[in-house]
C-alpha positions in Angstrom: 103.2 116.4 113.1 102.6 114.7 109.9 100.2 112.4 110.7 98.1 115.1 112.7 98.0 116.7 109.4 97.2 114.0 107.4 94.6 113.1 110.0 93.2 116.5 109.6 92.9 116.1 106.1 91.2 112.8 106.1 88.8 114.3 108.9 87.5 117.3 106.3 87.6 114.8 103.6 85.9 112.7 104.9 82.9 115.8 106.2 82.9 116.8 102.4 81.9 113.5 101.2 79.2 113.0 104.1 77.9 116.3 102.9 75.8 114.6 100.2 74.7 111.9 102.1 73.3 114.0 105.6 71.8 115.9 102.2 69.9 119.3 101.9 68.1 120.0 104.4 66.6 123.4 103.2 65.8 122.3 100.0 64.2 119.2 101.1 62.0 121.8 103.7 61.4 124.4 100.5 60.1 121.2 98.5 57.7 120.1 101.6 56.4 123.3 101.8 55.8 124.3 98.1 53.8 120.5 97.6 51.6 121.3 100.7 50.9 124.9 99.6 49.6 123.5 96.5 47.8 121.1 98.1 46.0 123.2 99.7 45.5 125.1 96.5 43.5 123.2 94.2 45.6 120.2 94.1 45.2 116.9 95.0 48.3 114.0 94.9 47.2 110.9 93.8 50.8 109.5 93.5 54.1 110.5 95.2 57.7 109.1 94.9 61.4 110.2 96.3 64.7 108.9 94.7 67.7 109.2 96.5 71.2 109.0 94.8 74.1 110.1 96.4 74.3 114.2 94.9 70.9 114.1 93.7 67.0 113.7 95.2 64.5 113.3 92.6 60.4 113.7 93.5 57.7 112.5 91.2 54.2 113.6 91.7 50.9 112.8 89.9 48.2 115.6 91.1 44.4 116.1 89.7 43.5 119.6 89.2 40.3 119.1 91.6 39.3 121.9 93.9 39.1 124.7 90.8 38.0 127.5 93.2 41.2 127.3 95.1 43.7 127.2 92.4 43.9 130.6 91.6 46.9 130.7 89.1 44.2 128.9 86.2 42.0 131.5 84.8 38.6 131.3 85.8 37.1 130.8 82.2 39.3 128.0 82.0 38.7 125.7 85.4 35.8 124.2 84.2 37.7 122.6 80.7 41.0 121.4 83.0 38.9 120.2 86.2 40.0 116.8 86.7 42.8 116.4 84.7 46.3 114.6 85.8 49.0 116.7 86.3 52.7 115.2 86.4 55.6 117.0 88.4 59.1 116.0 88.6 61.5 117.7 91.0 65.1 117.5 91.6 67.9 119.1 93.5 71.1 119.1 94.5 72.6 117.2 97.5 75.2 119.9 98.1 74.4 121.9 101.0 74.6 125.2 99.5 73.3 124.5 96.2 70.2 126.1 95.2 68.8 125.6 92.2 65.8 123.7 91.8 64.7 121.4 88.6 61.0 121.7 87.6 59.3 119.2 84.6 55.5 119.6 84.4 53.6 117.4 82.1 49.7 117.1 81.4 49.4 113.0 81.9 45.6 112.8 81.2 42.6 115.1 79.7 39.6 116.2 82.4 36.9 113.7 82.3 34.5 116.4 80.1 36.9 117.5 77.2 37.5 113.5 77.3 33.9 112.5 76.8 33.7 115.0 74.6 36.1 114.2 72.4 35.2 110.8 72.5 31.7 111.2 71.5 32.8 113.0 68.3 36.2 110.5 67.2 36.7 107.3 69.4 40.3 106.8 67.5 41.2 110.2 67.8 41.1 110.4 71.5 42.9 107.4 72.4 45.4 109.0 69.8 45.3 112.2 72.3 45.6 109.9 75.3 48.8 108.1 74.3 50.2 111.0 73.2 50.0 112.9 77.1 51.0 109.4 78.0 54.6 109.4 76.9 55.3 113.0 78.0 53.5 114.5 74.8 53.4 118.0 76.2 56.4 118.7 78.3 57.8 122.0 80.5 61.4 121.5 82.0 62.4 124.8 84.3 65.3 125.6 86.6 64.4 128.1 88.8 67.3 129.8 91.3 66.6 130.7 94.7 69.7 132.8 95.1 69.4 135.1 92.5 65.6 134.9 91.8 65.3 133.9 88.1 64.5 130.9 86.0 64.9 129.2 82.8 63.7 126.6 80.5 62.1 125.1 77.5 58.7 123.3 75.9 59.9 119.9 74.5 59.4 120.1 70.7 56.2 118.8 69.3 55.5 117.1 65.9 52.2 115.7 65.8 50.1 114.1 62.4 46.6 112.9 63.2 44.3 111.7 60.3 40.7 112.1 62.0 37.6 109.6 61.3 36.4 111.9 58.2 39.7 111.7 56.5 40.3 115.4 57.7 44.6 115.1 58.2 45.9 117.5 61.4 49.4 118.5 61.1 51.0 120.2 64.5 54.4 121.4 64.8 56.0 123.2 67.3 60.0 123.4 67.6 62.5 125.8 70.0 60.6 127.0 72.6 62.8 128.7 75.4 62.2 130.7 78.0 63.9 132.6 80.9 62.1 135.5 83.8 63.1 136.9 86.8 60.7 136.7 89.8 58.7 133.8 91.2 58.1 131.3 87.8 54.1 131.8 89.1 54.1 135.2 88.8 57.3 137.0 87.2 58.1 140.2 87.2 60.1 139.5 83.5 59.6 136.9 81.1 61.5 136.9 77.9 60.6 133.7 75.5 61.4 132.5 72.0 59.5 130.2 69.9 61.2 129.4 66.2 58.2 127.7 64.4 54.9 126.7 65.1 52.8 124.8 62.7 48.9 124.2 62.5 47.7 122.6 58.8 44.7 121.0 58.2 43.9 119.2 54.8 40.5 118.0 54.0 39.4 115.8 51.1 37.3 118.3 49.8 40.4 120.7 49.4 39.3 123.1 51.8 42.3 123.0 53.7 43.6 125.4 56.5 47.6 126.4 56.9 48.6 128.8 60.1 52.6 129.3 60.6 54.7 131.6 62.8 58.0 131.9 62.0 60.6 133.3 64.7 58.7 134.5 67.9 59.9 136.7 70.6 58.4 138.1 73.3 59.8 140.6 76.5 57.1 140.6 79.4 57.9 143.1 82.3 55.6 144.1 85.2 55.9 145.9 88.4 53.8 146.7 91.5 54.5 150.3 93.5 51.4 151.8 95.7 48.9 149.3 94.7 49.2 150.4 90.9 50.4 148.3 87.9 53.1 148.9 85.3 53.8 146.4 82.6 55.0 146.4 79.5 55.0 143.4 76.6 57.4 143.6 73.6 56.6 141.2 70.7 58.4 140.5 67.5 57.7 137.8 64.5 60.0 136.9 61.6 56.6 135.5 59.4 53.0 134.9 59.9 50.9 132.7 57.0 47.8 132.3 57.1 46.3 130.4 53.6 42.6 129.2 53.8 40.6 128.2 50.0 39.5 131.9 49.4 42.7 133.8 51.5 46.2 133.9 51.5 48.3 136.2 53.8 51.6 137.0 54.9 52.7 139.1 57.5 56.3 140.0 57.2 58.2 141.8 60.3 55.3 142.4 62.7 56.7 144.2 65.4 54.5 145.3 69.2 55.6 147.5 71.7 52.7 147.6 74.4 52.9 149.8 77.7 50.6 149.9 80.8 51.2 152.5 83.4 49.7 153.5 86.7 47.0 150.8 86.9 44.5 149.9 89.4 46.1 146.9 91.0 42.7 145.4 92.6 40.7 146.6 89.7 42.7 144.8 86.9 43.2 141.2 88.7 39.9 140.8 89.4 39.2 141.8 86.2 42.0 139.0 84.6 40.6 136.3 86.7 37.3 137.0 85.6 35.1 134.3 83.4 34.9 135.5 79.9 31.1 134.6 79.5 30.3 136.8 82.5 29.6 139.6 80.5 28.0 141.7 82.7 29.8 141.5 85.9 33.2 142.3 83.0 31.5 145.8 81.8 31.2 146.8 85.5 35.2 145.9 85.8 35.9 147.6 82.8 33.9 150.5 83.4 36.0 151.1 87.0 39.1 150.2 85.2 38.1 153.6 82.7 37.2 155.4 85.5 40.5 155.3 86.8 43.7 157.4 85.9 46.2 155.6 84.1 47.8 155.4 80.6 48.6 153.1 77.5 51.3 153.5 74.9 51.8 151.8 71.9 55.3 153.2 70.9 55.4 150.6 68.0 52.7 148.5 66.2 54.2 147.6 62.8 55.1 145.2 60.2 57.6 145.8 57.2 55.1 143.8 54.7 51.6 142.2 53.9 51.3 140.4 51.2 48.2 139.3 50.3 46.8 137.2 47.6 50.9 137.1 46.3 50.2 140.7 45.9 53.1 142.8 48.1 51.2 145.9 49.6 54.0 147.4 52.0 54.0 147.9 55.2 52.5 149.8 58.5 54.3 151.9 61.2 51.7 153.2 64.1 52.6 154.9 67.1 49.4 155.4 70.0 49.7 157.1 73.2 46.3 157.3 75.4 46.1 158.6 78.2 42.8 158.6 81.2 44.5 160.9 83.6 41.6 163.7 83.4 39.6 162.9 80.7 40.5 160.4 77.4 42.9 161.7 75.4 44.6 160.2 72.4 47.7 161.2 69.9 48.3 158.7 67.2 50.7 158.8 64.0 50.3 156.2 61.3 52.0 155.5 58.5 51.0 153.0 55.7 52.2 151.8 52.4 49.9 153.6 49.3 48.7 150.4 48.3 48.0 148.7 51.5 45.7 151.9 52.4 44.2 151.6 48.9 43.4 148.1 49.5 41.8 148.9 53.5 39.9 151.7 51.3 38.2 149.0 49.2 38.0 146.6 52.1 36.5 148.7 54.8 33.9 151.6 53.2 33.9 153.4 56.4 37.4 154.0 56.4 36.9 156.3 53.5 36.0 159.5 55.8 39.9 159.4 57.0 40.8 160.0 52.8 39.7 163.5 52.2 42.4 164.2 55.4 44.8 161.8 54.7 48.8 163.4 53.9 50.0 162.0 50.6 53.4 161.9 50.4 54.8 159.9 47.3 54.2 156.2 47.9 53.5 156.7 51.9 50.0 157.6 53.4 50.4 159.9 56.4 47.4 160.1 59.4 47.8 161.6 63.1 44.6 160.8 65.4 44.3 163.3 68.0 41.3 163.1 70.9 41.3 166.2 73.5 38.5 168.0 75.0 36.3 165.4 73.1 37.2 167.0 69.8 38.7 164.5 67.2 41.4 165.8 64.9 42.9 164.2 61.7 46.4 166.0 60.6 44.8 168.7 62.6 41.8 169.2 61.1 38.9 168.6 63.3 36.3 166.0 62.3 32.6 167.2 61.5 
């Protein structure tokens, strides 16, 4: 009796540890089918490699973005800069036969032939710079998606770049704690929620003119969903600080808060419309035209920031509130509030914003305005505008 147990127990023993060496068979199938669904997408393999360790598979592709007009997922403004450029993909899973969680690294390994000539053309130095930088991994995405439960993680690999170009002009780029995590296919999530905690762009020049752009603490909450062919989607953004500091402006932006909301959109209407070239002005009228012609809504429940300071000078903040809707005709209700001197300085600033004053509610060191559009009449604090 006891060696039919113990030969029992070597038997399932022994079919655990084969388990990673007969391997995953439906991951190895999910992989297969993902790589010739892109394939057939827009992109082309130029270099394929499989590593097999005993709990792990590892795949490394290198793929030119070639056919732009069938890779979809690139905006179209955008395919003509990226055509031709070298893609790198690493993927990795688990041997286990239930496990299901897939390991995504994607990597630009080389710049499309015309931003490369391009570049080239203007700083010889510079681009080879560029190139050796994409090289090692310069720009890097890791991503775990899970098939089970549908969502996905990851991170941009931090970035610290300093680049002095052929006119002495120095470029300083940082960017540090990027993370990320959705639910939904990576491609096309129904919720993305990411946070970035610095990203640096300063330029000095040896005339003085030099250029400084900083975030400080970024968030952002996407969400979107799809019912009868219409569109919801919603985009929450928060940052800690914004500086901006050129020769003739300095700016800080402390607190800036955005709560956007998109409800009962055309579905059709609105991704042809996103897909759409920028510089094809007209045929972008004609979508937007059709997207106003249809019923739906946008709320703004929060556009603020707790304080500007400009020129070293602390003006206060802003607190806005917008709800329009285009279920019959336009219709707008919108409450702002703004610091007294930040509404003095917009005065000075912008002329035209003058006609607002003569309504505007004082009340102490806070400047009080509700917008209201209905039956094309346009109120301010409820007195209608001449």
């Amino acid at each position: 009796m006891m060696k039919k147990s113990l030969f029992a127990l070597a038997i399932v023993i022994l079919c655990i540890a084969l388990i990673p060496i007969v391997g995953n068979r439906f991951m190895h199938h999910y992989i297969e089918k993902k790589m010739l669904f892109v394939q057939k997408n827009g992109l082309h393999v130029i270099k394929q490699e499989q590593k097999k360790s005993y709990l792990l598979t590892t795949y490394h592709y290198e793929c030119i973005l070639d056919d732009m007009e069938k890779l979809k997922i690139v905006p179209q403004n955008t395919r003509k800069i990226v055509a031709g450029a070298v893609l790198g993909v690493d993927i990795g899973y688990k041997n286990l036969l239930f496990a299901r969680v897939v390991s995504l690294d994607f990597y630009p390994l080389k710049l499309s032939p015309s931003i490369h000539q391009l570049l080239e053309k203007k700083d010889k130095v510079f681009t080879q710079q560029i190139d050796s930088f994409l090289a090692k991994k310069g720009i890097f995405y890791h991503l775990e998606y899970n098939l089970l439960t549908n969502t996905f993680k990851g991170y941009m690999k931090d970035i610290s770049q300093n680049y002095t170009l052929k006119d002495d002009c120095n470029i300083t780029t940082i960017l540090s704690g990027m993370t990320y995590k959705g639910e939904g296919n990576p491609l096309n999530a129904q919720k993305i929620n990411s946070y970035l905690r610095e990203l640096l762009l300063k330029i000095v020049k040896k005339d003085g003119k030099n250029t400084k752009i900083m975030l400080e603490r970024v968030s952002s909450l996407s969400h979107s969903s799809t019912h009868h062919h219409r569109i919801d989607f919603s985009k929450n953004i928060a940052i800690d600080n914004l500086y901006y500091i050129t020769p003739t402006t300095s700016l800080h932006v402390n607190n800036y808060k955005m709560i956007l909301e998109v409800k009962d959109l055309n579905e059709t209407t609105y991704r042809t419309f996103s897909k759409m070239d920028v510089l094809d002005e007209k045929s972008r009228k004609k979508y937007i035209v059709e997207l106003f012609d249809d019923k739906f809504q946008v709320i703004v429940p929060e556009f603020s920031c707790r304080n500007i300071i400009l020129a070293q000078k602390p003006l206060g903040g802003i607190y806005t509130s917008v709800n329009i809707s285009m279920q019959k005709a336009l219709e707008m209700d919108s409450n702002i509030t703004l610091a007294k001197p930040l509404y003095e300085t917009l005065l000075q600033a912008l002329p035209k914003v003058g006609i607002v004053d003569e309504f505007a509610q004082k009340d102490g060191e806070k400047i009080k305005i509700h917008l209201h559009l209905k039956d094309k009449k346009f109120f301010i604090n409820d007195k209608v505008l001449p």
